[in-house]
DRENPADO-501027 format. One record per residue: x, y, z of N, C-alpha, C in turn. Coordinates in steps of 0.02 Angstrom, whole numbers, padded with zeros to 5 digits, always signed. Each point is the difference from the previous one (the first is absolute). Example, Ala and Ser with C-alpha at 12.3 -4.5 7.8 and 13.67 -1.06 7.14 Angstrom:
% DRENPADO-501027
+00660-00284+00390-00045+00059+00000+00045+00060+00000/-00018+00053-00036+00042+00059+00003-00039+00055+00037/
***
This chain:
% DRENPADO-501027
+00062+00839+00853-00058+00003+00044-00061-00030-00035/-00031-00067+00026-00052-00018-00029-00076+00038+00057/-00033+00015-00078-00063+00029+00034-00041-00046+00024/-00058+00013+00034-00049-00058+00005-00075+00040-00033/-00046-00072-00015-00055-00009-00051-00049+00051+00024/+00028+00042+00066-00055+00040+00037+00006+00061-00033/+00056+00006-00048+00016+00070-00005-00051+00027-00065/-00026-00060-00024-00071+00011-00047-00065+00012+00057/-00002+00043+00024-00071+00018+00061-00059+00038-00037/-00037+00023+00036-00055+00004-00021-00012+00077+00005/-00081+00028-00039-00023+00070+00030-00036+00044-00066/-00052+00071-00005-00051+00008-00057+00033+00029-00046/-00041+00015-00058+00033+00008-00078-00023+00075+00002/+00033+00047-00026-00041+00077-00037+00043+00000-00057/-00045-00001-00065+00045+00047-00060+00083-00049-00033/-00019-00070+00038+00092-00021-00010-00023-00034-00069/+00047+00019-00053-00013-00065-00059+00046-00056+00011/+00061+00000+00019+00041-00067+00019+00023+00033+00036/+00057-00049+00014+00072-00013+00025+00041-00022-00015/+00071+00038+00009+00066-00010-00074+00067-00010+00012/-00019+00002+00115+00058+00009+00014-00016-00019+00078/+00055-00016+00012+00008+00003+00088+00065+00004+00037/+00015+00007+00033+00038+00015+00065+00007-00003+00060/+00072+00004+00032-00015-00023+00067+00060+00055+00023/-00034+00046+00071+00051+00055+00016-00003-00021+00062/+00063+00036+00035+00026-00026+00061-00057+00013+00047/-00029+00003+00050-00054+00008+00041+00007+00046+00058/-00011+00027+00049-00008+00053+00059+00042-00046+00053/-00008-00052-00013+00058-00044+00052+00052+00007-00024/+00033+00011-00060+00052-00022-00018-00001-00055-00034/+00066+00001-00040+00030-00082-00040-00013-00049+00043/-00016-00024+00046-00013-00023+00055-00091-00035-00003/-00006+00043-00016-00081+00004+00003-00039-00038-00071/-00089-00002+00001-00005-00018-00037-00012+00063-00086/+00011-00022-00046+00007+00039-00043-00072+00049-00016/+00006+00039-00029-00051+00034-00027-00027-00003-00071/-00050-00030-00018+00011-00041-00056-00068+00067-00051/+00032+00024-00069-00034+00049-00040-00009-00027-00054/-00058+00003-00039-00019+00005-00074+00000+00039-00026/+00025-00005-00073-00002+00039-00076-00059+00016-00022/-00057+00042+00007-00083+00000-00027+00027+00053-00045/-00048-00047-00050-00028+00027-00082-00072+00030+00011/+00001+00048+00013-00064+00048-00017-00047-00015-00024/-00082-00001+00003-00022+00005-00061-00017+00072-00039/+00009+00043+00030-00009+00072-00022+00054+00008-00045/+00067-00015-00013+00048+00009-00033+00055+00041+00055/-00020+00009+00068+00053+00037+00030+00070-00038-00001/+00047+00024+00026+00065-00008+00001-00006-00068+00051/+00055-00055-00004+00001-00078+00045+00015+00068+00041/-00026-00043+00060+00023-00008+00067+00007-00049+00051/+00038+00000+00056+00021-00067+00066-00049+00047+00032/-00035-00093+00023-00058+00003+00065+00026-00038+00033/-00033-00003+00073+00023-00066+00039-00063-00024-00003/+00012-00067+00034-00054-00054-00037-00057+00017+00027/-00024+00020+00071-00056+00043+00026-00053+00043-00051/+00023+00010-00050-00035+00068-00038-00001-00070-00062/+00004-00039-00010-00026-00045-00067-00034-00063+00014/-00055-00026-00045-00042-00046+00035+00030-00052-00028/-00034-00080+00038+00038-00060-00006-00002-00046-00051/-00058+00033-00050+00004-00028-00063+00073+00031-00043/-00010+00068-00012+00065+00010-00058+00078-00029+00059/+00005-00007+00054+00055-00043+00024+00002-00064-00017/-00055-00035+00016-00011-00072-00028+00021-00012-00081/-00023+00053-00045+00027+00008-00058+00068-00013-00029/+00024+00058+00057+00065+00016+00001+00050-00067-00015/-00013-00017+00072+00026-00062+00001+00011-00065-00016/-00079-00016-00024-00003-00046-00067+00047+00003-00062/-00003+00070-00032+00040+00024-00035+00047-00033+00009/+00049-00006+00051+00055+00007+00018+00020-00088+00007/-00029-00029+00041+00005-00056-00003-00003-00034-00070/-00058+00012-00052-00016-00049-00052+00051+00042-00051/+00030+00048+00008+00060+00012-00033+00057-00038+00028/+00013-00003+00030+00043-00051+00032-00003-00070-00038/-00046-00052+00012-00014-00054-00024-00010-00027-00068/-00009+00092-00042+00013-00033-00066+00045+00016-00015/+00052+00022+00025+00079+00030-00042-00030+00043-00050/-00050+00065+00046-00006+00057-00060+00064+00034+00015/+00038+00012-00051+00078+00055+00018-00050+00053-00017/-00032+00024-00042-00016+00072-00026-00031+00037+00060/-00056-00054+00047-00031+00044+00038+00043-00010+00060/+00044-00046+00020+00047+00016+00049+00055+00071+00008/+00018-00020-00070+00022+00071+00003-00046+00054+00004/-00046+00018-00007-00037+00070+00013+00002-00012+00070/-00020-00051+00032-00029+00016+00074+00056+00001+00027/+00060-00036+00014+00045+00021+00022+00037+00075+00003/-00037+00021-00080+00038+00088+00007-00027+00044+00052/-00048-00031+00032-00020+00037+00058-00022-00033+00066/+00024-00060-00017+00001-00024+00062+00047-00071+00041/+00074+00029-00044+00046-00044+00020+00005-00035+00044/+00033+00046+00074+00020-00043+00046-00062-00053+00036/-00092+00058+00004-00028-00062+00026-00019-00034-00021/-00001-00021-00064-00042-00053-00055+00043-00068-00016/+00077+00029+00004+00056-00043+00001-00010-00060+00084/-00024+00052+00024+00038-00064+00052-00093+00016+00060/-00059+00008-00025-00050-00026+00016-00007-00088+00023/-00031-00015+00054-00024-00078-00017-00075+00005+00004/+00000-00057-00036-00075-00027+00004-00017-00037+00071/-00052-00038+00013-00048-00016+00053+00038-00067+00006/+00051-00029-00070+00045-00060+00025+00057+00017+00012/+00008+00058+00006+00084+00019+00022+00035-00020-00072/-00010+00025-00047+00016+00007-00066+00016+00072-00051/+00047+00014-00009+00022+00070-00025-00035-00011-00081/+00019+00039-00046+00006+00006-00061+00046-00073-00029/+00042+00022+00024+00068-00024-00030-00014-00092+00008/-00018-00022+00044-00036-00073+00017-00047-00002-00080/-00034+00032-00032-00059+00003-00041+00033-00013-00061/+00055+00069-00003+00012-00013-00075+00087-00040-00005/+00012-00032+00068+00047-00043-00017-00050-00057-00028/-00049-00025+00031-00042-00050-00013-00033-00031-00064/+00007+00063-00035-00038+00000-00042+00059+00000-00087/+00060+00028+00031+00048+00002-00030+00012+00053-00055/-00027+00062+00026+00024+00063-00036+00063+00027+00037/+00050+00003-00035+00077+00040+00015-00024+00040+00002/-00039+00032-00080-00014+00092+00028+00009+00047+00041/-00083-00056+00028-00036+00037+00075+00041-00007+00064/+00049-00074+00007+00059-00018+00057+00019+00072-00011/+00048-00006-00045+00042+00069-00002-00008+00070+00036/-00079+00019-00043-00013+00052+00025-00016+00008+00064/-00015-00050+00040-00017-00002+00051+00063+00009+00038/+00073-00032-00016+00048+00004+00032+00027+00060+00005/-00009+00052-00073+00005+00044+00000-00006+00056+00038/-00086-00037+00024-00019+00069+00035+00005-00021+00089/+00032-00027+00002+00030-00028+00081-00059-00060+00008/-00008-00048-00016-00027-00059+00014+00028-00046+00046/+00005-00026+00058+00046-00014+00032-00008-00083-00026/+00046-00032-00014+00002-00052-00034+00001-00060+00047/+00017-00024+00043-00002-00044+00054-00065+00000+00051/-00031+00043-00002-00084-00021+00025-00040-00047+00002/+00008-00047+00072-00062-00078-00028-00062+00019+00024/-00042-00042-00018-00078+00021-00009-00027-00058+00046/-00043-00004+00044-00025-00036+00051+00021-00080+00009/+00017-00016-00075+00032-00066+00011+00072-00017-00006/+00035+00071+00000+00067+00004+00003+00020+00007-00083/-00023-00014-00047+00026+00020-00052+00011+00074-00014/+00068+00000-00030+00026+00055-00034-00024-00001-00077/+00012+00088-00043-00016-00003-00054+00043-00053-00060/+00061-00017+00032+00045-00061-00008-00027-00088-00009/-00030+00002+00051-00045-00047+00026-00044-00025-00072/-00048+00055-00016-00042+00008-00050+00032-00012-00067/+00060+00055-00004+00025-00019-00092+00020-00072-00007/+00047-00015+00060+00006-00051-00011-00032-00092-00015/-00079+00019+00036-00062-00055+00011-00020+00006-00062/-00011+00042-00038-00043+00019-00050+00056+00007-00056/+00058-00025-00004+00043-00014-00063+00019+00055-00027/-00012+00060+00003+00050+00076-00032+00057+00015+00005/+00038-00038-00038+00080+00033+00015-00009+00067-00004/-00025+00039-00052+00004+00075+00006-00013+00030+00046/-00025-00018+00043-00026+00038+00073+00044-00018+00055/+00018-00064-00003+00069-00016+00042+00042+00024-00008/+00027+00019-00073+00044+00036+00000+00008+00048+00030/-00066+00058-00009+00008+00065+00010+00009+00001+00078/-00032-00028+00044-00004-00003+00048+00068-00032+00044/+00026-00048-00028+00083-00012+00023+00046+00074-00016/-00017+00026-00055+00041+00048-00048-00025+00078+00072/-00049+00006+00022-00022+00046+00039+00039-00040+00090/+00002-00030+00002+00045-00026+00091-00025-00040-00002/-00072-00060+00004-00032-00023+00019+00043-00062+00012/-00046-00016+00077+00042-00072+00028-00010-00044-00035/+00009-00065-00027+00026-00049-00019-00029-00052+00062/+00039+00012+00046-00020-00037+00074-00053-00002+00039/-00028+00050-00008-00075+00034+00047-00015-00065-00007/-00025-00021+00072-00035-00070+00004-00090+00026+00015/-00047-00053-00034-00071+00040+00016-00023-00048+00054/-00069+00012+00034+00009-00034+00057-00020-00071+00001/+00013-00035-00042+00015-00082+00008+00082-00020-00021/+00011+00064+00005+00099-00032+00001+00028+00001-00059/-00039+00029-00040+00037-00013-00079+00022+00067-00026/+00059-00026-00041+00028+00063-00013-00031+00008-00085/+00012+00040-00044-00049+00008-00070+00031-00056-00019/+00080-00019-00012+00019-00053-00041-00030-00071+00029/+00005-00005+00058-00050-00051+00031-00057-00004-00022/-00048+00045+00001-00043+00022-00026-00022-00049-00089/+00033+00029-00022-00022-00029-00069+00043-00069-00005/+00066-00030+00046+00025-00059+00005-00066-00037+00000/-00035-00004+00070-00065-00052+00024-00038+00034-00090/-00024+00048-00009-00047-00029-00067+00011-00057-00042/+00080+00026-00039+00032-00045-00041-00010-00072+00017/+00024-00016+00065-00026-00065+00018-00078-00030-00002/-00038+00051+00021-00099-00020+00001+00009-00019-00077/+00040+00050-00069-00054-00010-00046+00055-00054-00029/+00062-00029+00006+00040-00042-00009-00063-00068+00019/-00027+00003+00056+00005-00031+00032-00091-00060-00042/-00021+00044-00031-00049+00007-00051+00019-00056-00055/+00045+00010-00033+00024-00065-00040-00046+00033-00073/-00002+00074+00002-00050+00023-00057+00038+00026-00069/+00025-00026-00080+00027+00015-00015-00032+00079-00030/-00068+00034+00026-00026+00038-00039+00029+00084+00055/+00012-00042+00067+00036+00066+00032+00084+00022-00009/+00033-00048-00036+00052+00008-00011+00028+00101-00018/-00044+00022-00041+00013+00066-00005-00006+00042+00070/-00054-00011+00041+00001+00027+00077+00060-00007+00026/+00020-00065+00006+00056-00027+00036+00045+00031-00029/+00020+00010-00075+00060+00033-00028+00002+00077+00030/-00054+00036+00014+00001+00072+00010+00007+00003+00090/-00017-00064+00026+00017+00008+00075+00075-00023+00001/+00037-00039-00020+00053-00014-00032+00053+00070-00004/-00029+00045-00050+00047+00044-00017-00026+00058+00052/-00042+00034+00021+00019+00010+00083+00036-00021+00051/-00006-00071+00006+00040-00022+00066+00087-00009-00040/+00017-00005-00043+00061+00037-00045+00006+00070+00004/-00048+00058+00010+00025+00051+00038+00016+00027+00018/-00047-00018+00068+00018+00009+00052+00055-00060+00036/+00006-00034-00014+00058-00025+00015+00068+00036-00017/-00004+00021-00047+00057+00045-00035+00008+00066+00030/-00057+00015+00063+00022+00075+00003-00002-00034+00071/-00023-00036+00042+00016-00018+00067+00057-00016+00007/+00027-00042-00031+00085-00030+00009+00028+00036-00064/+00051-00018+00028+00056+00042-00036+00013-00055-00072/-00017-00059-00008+00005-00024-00083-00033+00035-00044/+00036-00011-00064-00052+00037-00041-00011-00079-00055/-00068+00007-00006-00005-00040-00050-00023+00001-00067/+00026-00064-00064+00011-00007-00048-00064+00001-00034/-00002+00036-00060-00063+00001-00044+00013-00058-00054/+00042+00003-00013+00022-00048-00047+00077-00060-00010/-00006-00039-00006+00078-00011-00039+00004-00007-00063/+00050+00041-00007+00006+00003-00082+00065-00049-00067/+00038-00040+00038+00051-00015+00002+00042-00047+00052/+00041-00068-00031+00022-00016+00043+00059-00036-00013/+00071-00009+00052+00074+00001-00050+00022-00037+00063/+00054-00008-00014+00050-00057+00052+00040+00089+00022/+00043-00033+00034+00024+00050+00057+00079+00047-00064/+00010-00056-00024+00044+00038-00070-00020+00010-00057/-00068+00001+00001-00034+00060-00061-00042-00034-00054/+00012-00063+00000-00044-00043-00046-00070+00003+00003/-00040+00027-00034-00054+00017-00005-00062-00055-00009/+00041-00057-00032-00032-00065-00019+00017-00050+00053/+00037+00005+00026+00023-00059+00085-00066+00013+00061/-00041-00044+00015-00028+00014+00037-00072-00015-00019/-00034+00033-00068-00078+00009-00018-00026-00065+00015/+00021-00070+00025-00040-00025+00019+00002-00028+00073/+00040+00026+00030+00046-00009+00072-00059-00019+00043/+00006-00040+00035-00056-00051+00045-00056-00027-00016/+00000+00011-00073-00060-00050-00034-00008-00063+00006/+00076-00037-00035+00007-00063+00020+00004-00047+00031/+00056+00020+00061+00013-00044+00049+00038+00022+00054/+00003-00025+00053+00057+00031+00055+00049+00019-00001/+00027-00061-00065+00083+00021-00005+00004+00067-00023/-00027+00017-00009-00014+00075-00046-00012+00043+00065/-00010-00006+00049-00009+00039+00061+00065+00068+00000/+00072-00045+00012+00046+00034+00024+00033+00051-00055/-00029-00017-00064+00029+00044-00030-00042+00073-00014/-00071+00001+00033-00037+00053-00004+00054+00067+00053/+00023-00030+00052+00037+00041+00034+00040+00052-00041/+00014+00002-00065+00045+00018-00024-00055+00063-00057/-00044-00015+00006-00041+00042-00046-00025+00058+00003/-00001+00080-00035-00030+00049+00022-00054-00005-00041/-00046+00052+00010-00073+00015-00021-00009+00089+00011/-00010+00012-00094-00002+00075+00006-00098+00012-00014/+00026+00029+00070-00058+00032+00039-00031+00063-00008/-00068+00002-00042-00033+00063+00008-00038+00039+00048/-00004+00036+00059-00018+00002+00036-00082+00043+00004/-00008-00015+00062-00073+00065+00001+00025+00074+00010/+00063-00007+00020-00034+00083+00026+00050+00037-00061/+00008-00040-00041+00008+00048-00072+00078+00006-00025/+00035-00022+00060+00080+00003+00010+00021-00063-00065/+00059+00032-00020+00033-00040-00075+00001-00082+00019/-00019-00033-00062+00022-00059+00027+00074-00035+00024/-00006-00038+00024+00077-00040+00055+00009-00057-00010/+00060-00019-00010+00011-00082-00014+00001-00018+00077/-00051-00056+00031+00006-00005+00079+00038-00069+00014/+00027-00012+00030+00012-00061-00004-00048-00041+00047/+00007-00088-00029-00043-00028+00044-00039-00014+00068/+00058-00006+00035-00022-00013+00073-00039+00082+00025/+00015+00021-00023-00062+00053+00015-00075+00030-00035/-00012-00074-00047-00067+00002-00046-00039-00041+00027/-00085+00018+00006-00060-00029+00015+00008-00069-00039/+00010-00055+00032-00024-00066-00046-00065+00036-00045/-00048+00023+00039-00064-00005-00042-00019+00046-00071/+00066+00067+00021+00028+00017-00073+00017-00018-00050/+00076-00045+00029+00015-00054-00051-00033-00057-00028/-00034-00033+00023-00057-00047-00026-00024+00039-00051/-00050+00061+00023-00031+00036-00053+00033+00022-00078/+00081+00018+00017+00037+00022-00047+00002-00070-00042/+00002-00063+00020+00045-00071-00033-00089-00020-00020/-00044+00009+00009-00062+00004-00046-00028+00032-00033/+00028+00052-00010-00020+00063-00049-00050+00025+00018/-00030+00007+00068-00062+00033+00006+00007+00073+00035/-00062+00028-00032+00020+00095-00033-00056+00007+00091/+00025+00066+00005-00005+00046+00050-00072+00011+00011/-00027+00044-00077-00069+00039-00004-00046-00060-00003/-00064+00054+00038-00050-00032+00001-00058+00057-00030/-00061-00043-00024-00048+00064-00009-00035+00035+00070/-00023+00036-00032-00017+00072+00087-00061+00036-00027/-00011-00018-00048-00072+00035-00052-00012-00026-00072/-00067+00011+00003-00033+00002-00053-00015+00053-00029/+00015+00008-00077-00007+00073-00014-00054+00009-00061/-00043-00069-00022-00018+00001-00050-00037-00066-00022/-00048-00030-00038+00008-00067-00028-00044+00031-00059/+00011-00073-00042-00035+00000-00066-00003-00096-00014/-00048+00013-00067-00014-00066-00022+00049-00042-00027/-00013-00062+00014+00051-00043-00042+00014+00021-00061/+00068-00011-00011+00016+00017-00067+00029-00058-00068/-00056-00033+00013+00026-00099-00047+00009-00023+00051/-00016+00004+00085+00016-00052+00045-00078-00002+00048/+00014-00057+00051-00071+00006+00009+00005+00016+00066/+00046+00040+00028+00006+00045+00049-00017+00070-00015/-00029+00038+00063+00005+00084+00005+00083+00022+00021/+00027+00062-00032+00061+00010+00029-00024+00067+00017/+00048+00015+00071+00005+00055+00038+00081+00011+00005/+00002+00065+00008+00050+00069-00029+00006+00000+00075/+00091-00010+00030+00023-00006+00038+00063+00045+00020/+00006+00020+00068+00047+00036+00029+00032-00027+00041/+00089+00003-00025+00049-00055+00038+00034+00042+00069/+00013-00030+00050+00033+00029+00048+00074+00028-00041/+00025-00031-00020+00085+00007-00013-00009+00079-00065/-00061+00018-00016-00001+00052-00064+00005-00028-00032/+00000-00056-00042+00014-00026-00072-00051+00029-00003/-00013+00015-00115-00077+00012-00016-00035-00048+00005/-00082+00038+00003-00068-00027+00021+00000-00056-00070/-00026-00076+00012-00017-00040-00024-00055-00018-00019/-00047-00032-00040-00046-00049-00001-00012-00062+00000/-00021-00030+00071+00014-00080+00026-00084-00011+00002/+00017-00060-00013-00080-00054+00019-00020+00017+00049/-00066-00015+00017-00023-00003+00073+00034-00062+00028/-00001-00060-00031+00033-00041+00050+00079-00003+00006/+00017+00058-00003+00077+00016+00021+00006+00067+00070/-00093+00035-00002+00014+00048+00049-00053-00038+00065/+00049+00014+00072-00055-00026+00069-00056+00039+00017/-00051-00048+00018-00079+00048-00009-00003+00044+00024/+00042+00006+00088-00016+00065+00023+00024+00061-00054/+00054-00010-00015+00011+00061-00075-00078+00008-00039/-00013-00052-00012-00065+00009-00060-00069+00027+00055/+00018-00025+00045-00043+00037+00052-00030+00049+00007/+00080+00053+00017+00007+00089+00040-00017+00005-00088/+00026-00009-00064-00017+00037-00041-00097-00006-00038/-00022-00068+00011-00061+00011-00023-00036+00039+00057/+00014-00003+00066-00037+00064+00046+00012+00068-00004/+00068+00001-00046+00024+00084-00003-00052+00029-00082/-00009-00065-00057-00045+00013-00031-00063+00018+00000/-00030-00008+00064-00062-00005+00006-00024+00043+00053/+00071+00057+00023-00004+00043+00037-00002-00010+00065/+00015-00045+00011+00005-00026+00081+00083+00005+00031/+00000+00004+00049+00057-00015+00037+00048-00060-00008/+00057-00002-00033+00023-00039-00023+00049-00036+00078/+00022+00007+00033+00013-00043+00072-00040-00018+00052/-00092+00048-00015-00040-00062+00047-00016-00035-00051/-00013-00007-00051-00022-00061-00052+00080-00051+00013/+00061+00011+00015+00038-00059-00016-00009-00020+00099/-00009+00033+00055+00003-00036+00061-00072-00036-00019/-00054+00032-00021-00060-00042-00016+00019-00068-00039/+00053-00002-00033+00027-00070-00044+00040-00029+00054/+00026+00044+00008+00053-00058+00060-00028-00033+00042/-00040+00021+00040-00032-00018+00066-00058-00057-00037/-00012-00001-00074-00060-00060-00026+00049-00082-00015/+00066+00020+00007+00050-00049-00016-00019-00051+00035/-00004-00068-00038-00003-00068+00068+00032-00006+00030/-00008-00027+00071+00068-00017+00040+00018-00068+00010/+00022-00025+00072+00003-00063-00019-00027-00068+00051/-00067+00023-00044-00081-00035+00029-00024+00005+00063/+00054+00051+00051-00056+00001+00063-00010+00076+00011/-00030+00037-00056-00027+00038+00006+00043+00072-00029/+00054+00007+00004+00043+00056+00009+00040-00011-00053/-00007+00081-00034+00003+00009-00075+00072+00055-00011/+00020+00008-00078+00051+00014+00016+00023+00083+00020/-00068+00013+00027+00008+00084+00033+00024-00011+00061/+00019-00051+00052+00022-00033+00046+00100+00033+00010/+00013+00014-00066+00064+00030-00008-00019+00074+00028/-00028+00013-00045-00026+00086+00018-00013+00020+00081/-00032-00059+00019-00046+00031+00070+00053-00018+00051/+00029-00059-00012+00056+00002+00059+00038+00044+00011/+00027+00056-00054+00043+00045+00029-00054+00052+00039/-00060-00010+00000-00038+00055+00067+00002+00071-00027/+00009+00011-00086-00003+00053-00020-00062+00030-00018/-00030+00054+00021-00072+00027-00001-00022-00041-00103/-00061-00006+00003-00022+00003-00067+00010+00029-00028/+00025+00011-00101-00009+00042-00040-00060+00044+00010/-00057-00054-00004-00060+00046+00003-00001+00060+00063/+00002-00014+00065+00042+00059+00028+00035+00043-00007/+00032+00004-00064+00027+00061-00004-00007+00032-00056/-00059-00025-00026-00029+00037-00066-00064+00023+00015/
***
């Protein structure tokens, strides 16, 4: 049952120091009817909490309330989610805002599992779109969080839910990949890698393939381990004998690796495997310091794949990285400082820059939801 934004109403204050809690009881109509909606008041005398209905509390400590509630949401506080949820599960879980937006839309968005979780926990209904048809699906997936996709596939969530221009989430971040492909920018390449390994996925949990994290290995069909390592490099004639080749496969979802055989491998795997190029990408900055005998700054890096943290040049990490971390130094919001970079990107000369990826998928602003 989603509530609506009315159920924050109005009315005068005596003696209340907060509010810690709320609720929603069945009403004089019945389940049927509309609910009866109570607050948790904190005293200021020190008496014992008690449930009011909203009539007996004025519209500032509600307004409070609810702020609370929302800007916990948007920053992936788990600590204060969990308190408020201990008393006010079912309606806080599945509240909307004034855009037809739950919780769960906020902190998929923003990409705290935590707060997903707890929210699922406490009955969050996970398939809910918000005035423009997006689901909280919708969101993890626009905004690059596998961890929130996960949780949210891992909780029922559709896969398919189309929002209302027809797109389903994997659609969804398909058209990005193409806007920022479409850029020719080698400095978004890391964006693209993290919209990349979303639409990998969710692809993986929509259809029934599962796909490969790695290849680790590669042999002719009777075991030769060395037959093959350069199989379609050369020339055509070399075509027919790839037929004959397996490729042991490490997968994502954790399952042992498999010798696969060919005709059922991604060309764009195998290419990758017959050039030696590695999986991880960086995903953070965790650090920099001064050159050390070079006449670069190096910054202290965090790999997708877990290898340990490194120290690389700046001209080995993409700016938006150097971006989110000199705004996270300086105490600022580290994803409106990188859409503030993205959207300053040149485009290509008639006007339209490379936030043009971003805005076509019609996904509300970061700044909106911070």
């Amino acid at each position: 049952m989603a509530l609506d934004a009315s159920v924050f109403a109005r009315a005068p204050r005596t003696g209340v120091e907060d509010l810690v809690g709320v609720r929603a009881l069945v009403g004089p109509d019945g389940p049927s009817g509309r609910p009866v909606v109570q607050y948790l008041v904190k005293w200021q005398d020190g008496s014992p909490d008690t449930w009011e209905p909203i009539d007996n509390l004025s519209k500032d400590l509600l307004r409070d309330f609810e702020a609370k509630w929302w800007n916990t949401c948007k920053k992936g506080d788990a600590a204060t989610m969990k308190e408020m949820l201990s008393t006010g599960r079912a309606v806080l879980a599945n509240t909307l805002d004034l855009e037809r937006r739950t919780a769960l839309h906020f902190t998929a968005a923003v990409g705290s599992a935590e707060c997903t979780r707890l929210l699922i926990d406490a009955g969050a209904e996970v398939d809910v779109a918000d005035k423009d048809g997006y689901t909280p699906l919708h969101m993890a997936a626009g905004y690059m969080h596998v961890s929130t996709v996960r949780e949210l596939l891992e909780a029922g969530a559709d896969p398919e839910q189309l929002d209302r221009a027809g797109r389903s989430p994997l659609e969804l971040v398909e058209g990005l990949c193409k806007n920022i492909e479409a850029r020719n920018d080698p400095s978004l390449l890391g964006r693209r890698k993290m919209l990349e390994d979303v639409r990998g996925f969710l692809v993986e949990n929509t259809f029934e393939d599962v796909l490969p994290r790695a290849v680790l290995e590669v042999r002719s069909a009777g075991g030769d381990k060395d037959a093959g390592k350069d199989a379609g490099a050369e020339s055509e004639s070399e075509e027919a004998d790839t037929a004959g080749l397996e490729y042991l496969v490490e997968w994502e979802d954790g399952t042992d690796p498999m010798w696969v055989p060919h005709k059922h491998m991604s060309e764009e795997v195998i290419q990758d495997f017959q050039q030696g190029l590695e999986y991880a990408y960086a995903v953070k900055l965790k650090g920099r310091r001064a050159p050390d005998g070079g006449e670069e700054e190096e910054f202290l890096v965090e790999w997708s794949d877990g290898a340990p943290e490194t120290w690389e040049p700046r001209s080995h990490i993409t700016e938006d990285l150097v971006v989110m971390f000199e705004a996270a130094e300086a105490g600022k919001d580290p994803m409106e400082a990188w859409r503030a970079w993205f959207e300053g990107q040149g485009g290509d000369g008639n006007g339209s820059g490379a936030a043009e990826g971003l805005e076509a998928s019609g996904l509300p602003d970061l700044a909106s939801l911070a």
